[in-house]
C-alpha positions in Angstrom: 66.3 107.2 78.6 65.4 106.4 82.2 67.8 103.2 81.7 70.6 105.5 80.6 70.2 107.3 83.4 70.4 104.2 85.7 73.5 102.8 84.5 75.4 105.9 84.2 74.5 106.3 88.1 75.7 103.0 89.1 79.2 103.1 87.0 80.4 106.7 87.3 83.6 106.0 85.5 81.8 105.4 82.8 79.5 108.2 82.6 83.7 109.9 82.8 84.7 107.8 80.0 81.5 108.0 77.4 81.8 111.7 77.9 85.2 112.0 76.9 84.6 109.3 73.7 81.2 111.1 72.6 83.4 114.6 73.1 86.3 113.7 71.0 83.7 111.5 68.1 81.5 115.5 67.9 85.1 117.3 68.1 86.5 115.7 65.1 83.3 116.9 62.8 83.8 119.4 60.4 80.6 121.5 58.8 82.6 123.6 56.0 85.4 125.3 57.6 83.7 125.0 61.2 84.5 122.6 63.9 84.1 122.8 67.7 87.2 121.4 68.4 88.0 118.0 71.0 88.3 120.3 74.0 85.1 122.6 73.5 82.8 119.1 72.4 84.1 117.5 75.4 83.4 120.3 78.0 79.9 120.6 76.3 78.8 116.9 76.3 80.5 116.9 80.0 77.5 119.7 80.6 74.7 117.5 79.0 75.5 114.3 81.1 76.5 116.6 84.0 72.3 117.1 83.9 71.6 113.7 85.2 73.5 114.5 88.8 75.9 111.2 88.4 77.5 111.2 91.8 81.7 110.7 90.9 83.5 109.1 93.4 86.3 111.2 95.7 89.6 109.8 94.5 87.9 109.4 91.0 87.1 113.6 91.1 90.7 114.3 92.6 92.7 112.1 89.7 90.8 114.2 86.7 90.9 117.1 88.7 94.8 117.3 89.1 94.8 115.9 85.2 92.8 118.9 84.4 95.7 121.3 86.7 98.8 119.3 84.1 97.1 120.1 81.2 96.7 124.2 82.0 100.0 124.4 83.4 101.4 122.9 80.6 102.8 124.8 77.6 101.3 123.9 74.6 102.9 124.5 71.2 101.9 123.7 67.7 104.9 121.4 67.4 106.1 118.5 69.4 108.9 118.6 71.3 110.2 116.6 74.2 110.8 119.2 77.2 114.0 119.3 79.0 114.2 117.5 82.2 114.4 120.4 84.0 111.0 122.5 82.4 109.2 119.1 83.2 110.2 118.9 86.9 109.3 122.7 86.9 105.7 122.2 85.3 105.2 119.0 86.7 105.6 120.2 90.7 103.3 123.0 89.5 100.7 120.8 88.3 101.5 119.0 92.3 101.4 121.8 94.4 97.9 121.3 94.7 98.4 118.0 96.4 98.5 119.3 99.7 94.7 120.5 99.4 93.9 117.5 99.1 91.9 115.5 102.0 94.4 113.1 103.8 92.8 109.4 104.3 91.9 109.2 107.9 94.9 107.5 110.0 94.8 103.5 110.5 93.3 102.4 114.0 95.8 101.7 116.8 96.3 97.5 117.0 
């Protein structure tokens, strides 16, 4: 276990990336009619590795975190359909605004 622990510290994209496999594999069971469902397995196995304090990089945190701002803003519907060009600009710069809390990178040194 202590192993586990040790790898998942030194590659925290992967600690990202086996969370969200192991989280859609438990959301696809079924017992009877009941099923947790891809999103609530996913949050739930991000708790359980979230225990062993893997430090995630800055950029790393900010990319997932804006994914994370798309996918609420978002419509969802039970169909597909492609969005008009115009409802995607809209959602889309909604999922941005956030961009300006974001921390700037420090300026490049004078030559």
């Amino acid at each position: 276990m202590e192993w586990i622990e040790h790898v998942l510290r030194d590659n925290p994209s992967l600690a990202v990336f086996l969370t969200l496999g192991i989280g859609f594999f438990i959301g696809q069971l079924k017992y009877k009619s009941f099923s947790l469902g891809t999103v609530t397995s996913v949050l739930l196995v991000g708790v359980v590795i979230g225990q062993f304090d893997i430090p995630v990089p800055g950029p790393l945190k900010d990319v997932f975190f804006l994914l994370f701002l798309l996918c609420f803003t978002t419509p969802s519907n039970k169909t597909f359909h492609i969005p008009s060009p115009t409802a995607l600009i809209k959602h889309t710069s909604h999922s941005l605004s956030s961009l300006p809390l974001l921390p700037l990178p420090p300026p490049p040194p004078p030559p």
